[in-house]
C-alpha positions in Angstrom: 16.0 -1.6 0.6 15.2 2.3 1.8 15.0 3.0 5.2 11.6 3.5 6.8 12.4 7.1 6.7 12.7 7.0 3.1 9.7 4.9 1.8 7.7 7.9 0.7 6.9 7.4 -2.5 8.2 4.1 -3.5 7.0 2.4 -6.6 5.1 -1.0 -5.9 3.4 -3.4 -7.7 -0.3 -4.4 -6.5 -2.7 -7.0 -6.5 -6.1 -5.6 -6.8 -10.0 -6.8 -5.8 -12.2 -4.8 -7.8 -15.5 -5.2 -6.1 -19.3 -4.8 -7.2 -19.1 -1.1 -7.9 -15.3 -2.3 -9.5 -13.6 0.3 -7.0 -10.2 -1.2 -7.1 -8.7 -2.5 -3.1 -5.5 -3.8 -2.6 -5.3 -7.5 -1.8 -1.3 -8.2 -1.8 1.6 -5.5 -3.0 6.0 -6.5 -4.0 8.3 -4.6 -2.1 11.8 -4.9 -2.9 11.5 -9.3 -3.4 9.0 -10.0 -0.7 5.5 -10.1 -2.0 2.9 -8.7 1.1 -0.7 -10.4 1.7 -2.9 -7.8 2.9 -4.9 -9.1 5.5 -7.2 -6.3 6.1 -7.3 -2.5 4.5 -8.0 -0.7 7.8 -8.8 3.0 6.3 -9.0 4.5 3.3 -9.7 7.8 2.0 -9.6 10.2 -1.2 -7.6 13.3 -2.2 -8.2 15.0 -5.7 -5.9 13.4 -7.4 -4.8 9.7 -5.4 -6.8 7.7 -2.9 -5.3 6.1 0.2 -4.9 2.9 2.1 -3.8 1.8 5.4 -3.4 -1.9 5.2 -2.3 -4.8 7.4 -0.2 -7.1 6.2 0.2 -11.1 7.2 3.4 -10.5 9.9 1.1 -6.9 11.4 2.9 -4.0 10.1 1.1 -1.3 8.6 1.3 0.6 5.3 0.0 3.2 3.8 -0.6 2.7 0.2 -1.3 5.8 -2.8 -2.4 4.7 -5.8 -2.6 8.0 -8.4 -6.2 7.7 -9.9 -4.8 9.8 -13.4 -1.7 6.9 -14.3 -3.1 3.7 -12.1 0.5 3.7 -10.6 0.9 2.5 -6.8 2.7 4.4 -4.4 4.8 3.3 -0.7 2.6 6.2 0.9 4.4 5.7 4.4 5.2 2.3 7.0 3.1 2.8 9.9 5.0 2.0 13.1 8.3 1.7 12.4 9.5 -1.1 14.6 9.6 -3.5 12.5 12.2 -3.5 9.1 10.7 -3.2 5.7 12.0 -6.8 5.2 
């Protein structure tokens, strides 16, 4: 498993809630073996080409999750807090 110095960027699989307007949020993401619950998305915001989301998970560490609009494909963005291991 990559340090949290490395994370950028790494390739995760996501469980979605597509609301009303069908706007896709994350709801639970794999890393490495260990599938995350996300408890709460705590921000989120848009670039041209991705749109962003800082999420808690069930044990309280943070994320940052990409997901590229264009492919679908979900991104590691960056691990907020580093105090705690990825796993």
């Amino acid at each position: 498993m990559p340090s949290p110095a490395n994370v950028a960027h790494l390739k995760l699989q996501v469980e979605c809630y597509a609301g009303y307007r069908g706007e896709e949020e994350p709801r639970a993401f794999v890393l490495g073996q260990t599938r995350l619950q996300v408890t709460e998305v705590l921000d989120r915001w848009l670039a041209p080409e991705h749109r962003y989301f800082k999420v808690r998970v069930q044990d309280g560490r943070m994320f940052v999750l990409r997901h590229d609009t264009a492919s679908g494909e979900w991104e590691l963005a960056a691990l907020v807090g580093a105090d705690r291991p990825l796993q």
